[in-house]
C-alpha positions in Angstrom: 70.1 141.9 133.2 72.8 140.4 131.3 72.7 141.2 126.9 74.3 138.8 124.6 77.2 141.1 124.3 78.5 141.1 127.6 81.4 139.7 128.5 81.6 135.3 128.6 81.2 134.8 132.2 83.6 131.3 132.6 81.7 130.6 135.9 78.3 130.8 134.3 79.2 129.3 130.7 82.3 126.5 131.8 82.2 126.0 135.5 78.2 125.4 136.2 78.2 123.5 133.2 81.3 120.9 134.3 79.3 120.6 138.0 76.3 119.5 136.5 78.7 116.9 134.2 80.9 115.9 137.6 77.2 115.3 139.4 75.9 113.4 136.4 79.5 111.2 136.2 79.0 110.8 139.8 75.5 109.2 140.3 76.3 107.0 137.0 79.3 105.7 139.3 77.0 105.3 142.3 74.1 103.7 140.7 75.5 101.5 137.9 79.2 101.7 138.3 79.7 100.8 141.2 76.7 98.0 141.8 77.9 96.3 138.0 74.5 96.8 136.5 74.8 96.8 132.8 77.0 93.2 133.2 74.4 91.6 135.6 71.0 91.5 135.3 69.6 93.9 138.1 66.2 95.5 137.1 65.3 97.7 139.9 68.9 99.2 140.4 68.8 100.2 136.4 65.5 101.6 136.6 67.0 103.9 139.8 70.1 104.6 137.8 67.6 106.1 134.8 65.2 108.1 136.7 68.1 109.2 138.9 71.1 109.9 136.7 69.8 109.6 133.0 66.5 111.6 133.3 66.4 114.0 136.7 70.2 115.0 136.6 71.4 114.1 132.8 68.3 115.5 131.5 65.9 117.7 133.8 69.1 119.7 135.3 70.4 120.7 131.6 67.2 122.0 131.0 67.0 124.2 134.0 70.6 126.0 133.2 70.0 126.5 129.5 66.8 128.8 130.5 70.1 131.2 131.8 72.0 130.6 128.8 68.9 131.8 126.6 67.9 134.9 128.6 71.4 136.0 128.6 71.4 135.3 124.5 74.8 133.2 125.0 72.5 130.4 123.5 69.3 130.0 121.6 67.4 127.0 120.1 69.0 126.3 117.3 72.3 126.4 118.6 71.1 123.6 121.2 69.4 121.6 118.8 65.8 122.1 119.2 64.3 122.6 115.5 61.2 122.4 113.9 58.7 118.9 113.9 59.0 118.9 110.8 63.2 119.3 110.0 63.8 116.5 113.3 61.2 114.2 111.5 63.6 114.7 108.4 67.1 114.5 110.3 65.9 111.8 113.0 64.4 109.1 109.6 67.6 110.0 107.7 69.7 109.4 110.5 67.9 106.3 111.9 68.2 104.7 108.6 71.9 105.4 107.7 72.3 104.1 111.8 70.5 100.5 110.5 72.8 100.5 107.7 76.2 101.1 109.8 74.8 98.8 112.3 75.0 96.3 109.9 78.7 95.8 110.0 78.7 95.4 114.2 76.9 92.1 114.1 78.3 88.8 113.2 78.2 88.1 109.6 74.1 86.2 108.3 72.6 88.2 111.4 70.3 91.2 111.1 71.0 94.7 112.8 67.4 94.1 114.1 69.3 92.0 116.8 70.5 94.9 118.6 67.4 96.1 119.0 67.4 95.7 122.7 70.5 97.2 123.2 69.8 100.3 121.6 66.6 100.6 123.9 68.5 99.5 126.8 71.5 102.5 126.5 68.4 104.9 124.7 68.1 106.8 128.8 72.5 106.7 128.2 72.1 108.4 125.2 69.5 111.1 125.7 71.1 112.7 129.2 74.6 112.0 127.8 73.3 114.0 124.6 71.8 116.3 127.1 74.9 117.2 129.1 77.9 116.4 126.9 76.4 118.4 123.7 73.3 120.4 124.4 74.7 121.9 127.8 78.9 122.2 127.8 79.0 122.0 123.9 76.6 125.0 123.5 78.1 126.8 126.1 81.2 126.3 125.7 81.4 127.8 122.0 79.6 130.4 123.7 82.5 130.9 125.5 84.9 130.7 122.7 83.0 132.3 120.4 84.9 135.4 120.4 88.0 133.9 118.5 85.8 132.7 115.2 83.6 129.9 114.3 86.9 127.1 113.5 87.9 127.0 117.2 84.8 126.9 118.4 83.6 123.8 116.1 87.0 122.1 116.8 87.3 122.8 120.2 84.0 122.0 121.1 84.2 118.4 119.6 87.1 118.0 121.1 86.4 119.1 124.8 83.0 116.8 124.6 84.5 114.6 122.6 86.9 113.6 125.5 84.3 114.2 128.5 81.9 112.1 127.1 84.6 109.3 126.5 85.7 110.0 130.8 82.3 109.4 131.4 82.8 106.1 130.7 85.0 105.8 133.8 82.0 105.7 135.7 80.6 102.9 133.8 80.8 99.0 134.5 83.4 97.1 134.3 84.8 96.7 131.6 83.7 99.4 130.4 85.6 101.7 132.8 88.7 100.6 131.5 91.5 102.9 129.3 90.8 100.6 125.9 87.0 101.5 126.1 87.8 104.9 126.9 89.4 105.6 124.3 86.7 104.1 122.1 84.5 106.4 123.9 86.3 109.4 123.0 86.2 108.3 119.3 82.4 108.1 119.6 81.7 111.6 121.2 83.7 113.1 118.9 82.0 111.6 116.3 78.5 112.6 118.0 80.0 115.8 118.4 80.5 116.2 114.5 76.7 115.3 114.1 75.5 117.5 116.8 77.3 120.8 115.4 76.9 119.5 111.9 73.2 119.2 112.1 72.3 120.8 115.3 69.0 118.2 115.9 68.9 116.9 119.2 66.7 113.6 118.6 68.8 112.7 115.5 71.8 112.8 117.5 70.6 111.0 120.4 69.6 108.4 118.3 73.1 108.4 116.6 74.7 107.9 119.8 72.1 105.3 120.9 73.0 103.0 118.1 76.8 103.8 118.5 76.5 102.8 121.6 74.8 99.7 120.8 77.4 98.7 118.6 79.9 99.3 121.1 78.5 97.7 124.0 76.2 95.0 123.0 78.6 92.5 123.9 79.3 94.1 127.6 75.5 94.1 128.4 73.3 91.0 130.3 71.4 89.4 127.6 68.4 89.4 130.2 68.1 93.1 129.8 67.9 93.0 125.8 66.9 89.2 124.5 64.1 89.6 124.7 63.8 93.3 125.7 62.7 93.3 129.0 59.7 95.6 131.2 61.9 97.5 132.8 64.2 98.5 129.6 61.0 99.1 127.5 59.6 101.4 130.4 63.0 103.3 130.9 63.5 104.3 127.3 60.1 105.2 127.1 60.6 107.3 130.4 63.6 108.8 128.8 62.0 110.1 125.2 58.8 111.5 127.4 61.5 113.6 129.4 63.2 114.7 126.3 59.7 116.1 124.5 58.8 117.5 127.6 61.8 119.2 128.1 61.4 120.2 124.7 57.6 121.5 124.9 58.9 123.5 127.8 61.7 125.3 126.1 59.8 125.9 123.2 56.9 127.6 125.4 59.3 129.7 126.9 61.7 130.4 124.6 62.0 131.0 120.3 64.7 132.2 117.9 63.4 133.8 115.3 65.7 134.4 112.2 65.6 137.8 111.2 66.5 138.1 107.5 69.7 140.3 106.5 68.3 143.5 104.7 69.2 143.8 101.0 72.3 146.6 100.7 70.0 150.0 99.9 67.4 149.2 101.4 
């Protein structure tokens, strides 16, 4: 049985890790790349493309490899994000309402944010397995990895490493989306999702930071018969998409608990 102070394993903590990303990339590319979904209004496809790439692989599949990370004590809960009801309550309100606020600026100017209210539930399932893969699987691991050479590269490097995958991930994506401009606006917002993630460590307040990001990004590049109004199959896929984060939640926390042990007083 591995301890916490053997040796980083690269195969265990980087390579697993960037298969489960290349899989995840790929089935983005095969079900809404490829087949244009977010610019034309194709229900059924985006409903595949959630329960397929956003919920079973981006969200279900991270869950499954963190159980190794926690029995090997590379990671534990708080590193990944999971925190108490009553701290994500906090974080997620705070976060929600600063998000509002920001989101102000990324519509015309008389409108109300409250107008990209579809959006934001229509890229919510983007969001959660993109939080899921990007932060609470490779960013996790990978300072696990480089923890050994201090705390300052392993908070830079790991915003910058998911920083950038979650902006290549893009290149799976729609038109335009797919091209280098909105890449490299992509990059910009994982690394700032990044800085949330680490600074925080609260998985729902940082999936709903990168939900509204990404709303503000993208609410121009998305068919207005998905989000105006929202419809059945965008309210039913977000929906799908928070049930598979609490229960991947409920199912980690069953399973598995840090418990801070305080630091005995010098004499004692």
């Amino acid at each position: 049985m591995h301890t916490g102070d053997a040796a980083p394993s690269p195969v265990r903590l980087i390579v697993i890790p960037l298969i489960i990303f290349l899989i995840w990339v790929l089935e983005t590319f095969l079900l809404e790349g490829s087949l244009g979904v977010f610019p034309r209004y194709q229900p059924v496809v985006y409903f595949m493309y959630v329960l397929v790439a956003c919920i079973l692989i981006g969200t279900f599949a991270p869950v499954l490899l963190l159980k190794s990370g926690f029995l090997s004590g590379a990671v534990n809960m708080y590193q990944a994000g999971f925190r108490s009801l009553r701290r994500t309550v906090i974080t997620a309100g705070i976060t929600a309402g600063l998000g509002y606020i920001i989101l102000g600026a990324a519509v015309p100017s008389g409108s109300s944010p409250a107008r990209l209210i579809g959006p934001i539930l229509f890229l919510l399932p983007v969001a959660v397995s993109s939080v899921m893969v990007c932060w609470v699987l490779i960013g996790t691991h990978w300072q696990a990895y480089v923890r050994q050479y201090g705390a300052f590269v392993s908070i830079v490097s790991g915003i910058a490493v998911t920083g950038v995958l979650f902006g290549i991930s893009f290149a799976a994506h729609s038109p335009p989306l797919s091209d280098p401009r909105y890449i490299l606006i992509a990059i910009g917002i994982g690394a700032a999702t990044a800085v949330i993630f680490f600074a925080i460590r609260d998985v729902w307040a940082t999936v709903i930071f990168a939900s509204f990001a990404l709303a503000a990004f993208t609410h121009d590049l998305i068919d207005p018969a998905y989000a105006t109004p929202v419809s059945l199959p965008v309210v039913l896929s977000s929906i799908l998409a928070l049930l598979a984060l609490a229960v991947s939640e409920w199912y980690l926390m069953k399973r598995f608990i840090t418990i801070r042990i305080p630091a005995q007083k010098r004499g004692s």
